[in-house]
Residue frames as qw, qx, qy, qz and C-alpha x, y, z in Angstrom:
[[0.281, 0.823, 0.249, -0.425, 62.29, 53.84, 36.18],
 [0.511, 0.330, 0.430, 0.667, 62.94, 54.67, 32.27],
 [0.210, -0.160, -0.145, 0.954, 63.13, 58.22, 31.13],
 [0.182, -0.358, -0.653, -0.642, 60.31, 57.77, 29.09],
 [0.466, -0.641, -0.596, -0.131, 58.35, 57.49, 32.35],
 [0.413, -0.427, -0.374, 0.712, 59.97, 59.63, 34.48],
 [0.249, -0.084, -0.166, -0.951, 59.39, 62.93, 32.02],
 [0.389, -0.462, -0.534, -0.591, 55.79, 61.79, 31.89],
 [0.589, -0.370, -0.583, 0.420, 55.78, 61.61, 35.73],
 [0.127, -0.343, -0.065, 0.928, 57.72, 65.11, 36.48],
 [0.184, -0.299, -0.483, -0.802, 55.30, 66.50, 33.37],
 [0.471, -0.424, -0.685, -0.360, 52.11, 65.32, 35.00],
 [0.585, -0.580, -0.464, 0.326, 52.94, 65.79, 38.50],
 [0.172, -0.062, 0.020, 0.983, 53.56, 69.72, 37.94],
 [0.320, -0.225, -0.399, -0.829, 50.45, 69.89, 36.24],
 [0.557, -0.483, -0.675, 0.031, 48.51, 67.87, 39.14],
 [0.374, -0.404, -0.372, 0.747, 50.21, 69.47, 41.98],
 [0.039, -0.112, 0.016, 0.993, 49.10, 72.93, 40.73],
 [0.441, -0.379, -0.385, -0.717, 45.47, 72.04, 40.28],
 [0.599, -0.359, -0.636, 0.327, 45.33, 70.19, 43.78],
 [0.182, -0.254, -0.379, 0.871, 46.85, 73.47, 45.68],
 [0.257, -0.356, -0.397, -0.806, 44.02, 75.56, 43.22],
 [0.550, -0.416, -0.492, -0.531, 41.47, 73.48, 44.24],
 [0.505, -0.399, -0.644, 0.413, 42.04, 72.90, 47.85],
 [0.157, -0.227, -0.495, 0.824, 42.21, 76.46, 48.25],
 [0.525, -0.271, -0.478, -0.650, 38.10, 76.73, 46.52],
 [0.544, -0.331, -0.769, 0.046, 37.27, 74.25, 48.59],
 [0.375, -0.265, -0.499, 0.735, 38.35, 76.33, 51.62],
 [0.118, 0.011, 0.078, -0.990, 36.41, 79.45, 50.47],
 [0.505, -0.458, -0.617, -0.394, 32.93, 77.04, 49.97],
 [0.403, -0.317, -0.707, 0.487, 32.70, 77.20, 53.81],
 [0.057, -0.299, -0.145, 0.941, 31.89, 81.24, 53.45],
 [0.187, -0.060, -0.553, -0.810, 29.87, 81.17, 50.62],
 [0.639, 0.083, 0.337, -0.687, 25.65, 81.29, 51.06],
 [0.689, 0.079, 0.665, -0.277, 23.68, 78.09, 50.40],
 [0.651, 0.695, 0.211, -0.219, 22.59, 78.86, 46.81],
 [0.384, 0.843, -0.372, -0.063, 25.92, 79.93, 45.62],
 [0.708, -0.266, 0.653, -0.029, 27.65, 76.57, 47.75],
 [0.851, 0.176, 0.479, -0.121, 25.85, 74.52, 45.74],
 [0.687, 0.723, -0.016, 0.075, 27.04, 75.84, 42.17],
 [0.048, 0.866, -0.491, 0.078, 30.34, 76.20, 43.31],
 [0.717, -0.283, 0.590, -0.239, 30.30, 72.32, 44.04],
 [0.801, 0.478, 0.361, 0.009, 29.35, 71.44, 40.78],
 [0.154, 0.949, -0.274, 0.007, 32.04, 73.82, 39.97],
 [0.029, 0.634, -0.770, -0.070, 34.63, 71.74, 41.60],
 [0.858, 0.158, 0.411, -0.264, 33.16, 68.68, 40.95],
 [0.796, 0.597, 0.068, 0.075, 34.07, 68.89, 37.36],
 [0.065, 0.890, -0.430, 0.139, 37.30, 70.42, 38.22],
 [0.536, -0.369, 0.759, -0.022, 38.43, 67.09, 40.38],
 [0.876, 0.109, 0.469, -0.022, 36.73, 64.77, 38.46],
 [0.617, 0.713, -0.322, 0.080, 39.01, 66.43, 34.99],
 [0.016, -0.593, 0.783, -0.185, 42.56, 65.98, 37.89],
 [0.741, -0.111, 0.658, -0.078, 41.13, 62.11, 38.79],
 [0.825, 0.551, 0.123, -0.018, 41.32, 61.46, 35.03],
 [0.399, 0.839, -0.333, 0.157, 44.45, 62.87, 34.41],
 [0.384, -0.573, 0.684, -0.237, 46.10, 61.08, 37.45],
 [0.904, 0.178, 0.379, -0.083, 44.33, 57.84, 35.96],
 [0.685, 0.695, -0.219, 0.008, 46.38, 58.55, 32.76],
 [0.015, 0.751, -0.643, 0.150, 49.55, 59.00, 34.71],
 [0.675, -0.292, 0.663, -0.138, 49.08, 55.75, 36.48],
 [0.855, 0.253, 0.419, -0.171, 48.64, 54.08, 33.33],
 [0.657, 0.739, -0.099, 0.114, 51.62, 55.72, 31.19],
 [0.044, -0.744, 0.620, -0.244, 54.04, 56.06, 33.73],
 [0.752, -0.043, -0.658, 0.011, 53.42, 52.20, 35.18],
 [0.196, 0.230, -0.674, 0.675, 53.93, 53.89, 38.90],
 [0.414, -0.515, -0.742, -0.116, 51.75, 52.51, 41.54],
 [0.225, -0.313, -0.425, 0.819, 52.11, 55.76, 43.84],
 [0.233, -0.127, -0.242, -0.933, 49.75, 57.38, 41.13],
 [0.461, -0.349, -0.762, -0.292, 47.15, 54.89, 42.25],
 [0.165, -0.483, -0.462, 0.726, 47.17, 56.57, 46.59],
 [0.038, 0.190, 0.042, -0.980, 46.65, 59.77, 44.58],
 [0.327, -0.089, -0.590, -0.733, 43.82, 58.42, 42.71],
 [0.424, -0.321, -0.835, 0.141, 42.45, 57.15, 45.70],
 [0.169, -0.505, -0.543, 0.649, 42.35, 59.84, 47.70],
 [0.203, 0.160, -0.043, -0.965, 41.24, 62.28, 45.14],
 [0.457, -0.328, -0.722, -0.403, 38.49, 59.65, 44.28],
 [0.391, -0.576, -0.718, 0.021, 37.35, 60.23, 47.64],
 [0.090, -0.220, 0.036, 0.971, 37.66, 63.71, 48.05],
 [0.356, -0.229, -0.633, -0.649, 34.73, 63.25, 45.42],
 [0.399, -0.538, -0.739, 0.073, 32.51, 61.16, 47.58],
 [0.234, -0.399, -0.372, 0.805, 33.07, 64.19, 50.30],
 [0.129, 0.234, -0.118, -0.956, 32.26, 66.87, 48.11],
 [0.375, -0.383, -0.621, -0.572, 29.26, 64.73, 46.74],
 [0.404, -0.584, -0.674, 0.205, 27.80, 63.92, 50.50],
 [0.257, -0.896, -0.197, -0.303, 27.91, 67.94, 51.02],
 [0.542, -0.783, 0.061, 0.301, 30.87, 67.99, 53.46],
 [0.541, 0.733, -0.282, 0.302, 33.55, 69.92, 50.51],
 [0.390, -0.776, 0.466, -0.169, 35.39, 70.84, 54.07],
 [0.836, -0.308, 0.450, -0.067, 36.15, 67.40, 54.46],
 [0.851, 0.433, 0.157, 0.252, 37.68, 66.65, 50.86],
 [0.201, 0.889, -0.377, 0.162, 40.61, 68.92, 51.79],
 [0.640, -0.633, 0.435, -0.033, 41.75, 66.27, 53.74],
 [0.807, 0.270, 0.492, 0.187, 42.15, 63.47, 51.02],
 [0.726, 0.603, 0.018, 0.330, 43.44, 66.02, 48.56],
 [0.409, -0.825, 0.383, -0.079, 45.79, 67.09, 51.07],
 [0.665, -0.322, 0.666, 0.101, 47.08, 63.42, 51.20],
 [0.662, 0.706, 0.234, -0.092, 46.77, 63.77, 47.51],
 [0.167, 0.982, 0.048, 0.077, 48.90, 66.05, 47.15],
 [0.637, -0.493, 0.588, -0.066, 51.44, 64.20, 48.99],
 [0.754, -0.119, 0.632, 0.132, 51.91, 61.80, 46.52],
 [0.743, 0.471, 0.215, 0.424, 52.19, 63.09, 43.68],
 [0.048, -0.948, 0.310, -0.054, 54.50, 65.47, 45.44],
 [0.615, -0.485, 0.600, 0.161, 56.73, 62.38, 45.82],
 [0.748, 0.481, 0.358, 0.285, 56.22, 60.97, 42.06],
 [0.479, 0.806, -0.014, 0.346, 57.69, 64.16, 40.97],
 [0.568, -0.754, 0.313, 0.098, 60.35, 64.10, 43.40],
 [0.725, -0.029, 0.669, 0.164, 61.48, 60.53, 42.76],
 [0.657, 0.662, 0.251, 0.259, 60.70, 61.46, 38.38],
 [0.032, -0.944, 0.323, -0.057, 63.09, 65.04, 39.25],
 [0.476, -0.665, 0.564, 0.116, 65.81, 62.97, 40.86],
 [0.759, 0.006, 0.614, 0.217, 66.23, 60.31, 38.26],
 [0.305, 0.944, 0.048, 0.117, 65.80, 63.20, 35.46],
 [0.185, -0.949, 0.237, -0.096, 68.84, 64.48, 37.17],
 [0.676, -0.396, 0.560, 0.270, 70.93, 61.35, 37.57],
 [0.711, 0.155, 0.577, 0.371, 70.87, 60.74, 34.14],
 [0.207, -0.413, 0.223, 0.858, 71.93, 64.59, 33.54],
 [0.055, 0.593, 0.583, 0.553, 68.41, 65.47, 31.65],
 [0.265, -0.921, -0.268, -0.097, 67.57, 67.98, 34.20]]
């Protein structure tokens, strides 16, 4: 790892991790919500994931780390969930999401630190 990629790592994976915990806990409150108001609240996070799957797409591609590519998996299916109607179910995937790019910004923190930038 170079520092160049690690800041863009730790950067990115602050700013992921804090729209992941957001949106998982939305997700959790669609379960309460009446039919009509569901729906718009889908489309709601719809646009909300699909802006954090871009932004994870960037990371993978500036940072050169292939752990961004799990997270982009699983929040790419998270999508699919929340399109087929079961939102419940996409907490699981950005759960395991969430996971990983808790570890990118572990792994970007600790090497930040060895090299006495953090």
């Amino acid at each position: 790892m170079h520092t160049r990629e690690a800041i863009i790592s730790f950067s990115q994976s602050e700013k992921i991790k804090a729209g992941i915990i957001w949106l998982s806990q939305a997700l959790e409150l669609l379960t309460g919500l009446p039919e009509k108001n569901r729906k718009n609240a889908e489309k709601v996070a719809h646009v909300f994931l699909s802006s954090m799957l871009r932004d994870v797409h960037l990371s993978a591609r500036l940072s050169g780390d292939d752990t961004w590519r799990e997270a982009e998996k699983n929040i790419d299916l998270a999508l699919v969930m929340l399109d087929s109607g079961v939102a419940r179910e996409s907490s699981y995937h950005i759960t395991r999401a969430l996971g990983s790019v808790t570890t990118i910004g572990q792994r970007a923190m600790s090497y930040l630190k060895s090299q006495g930038l953090l």
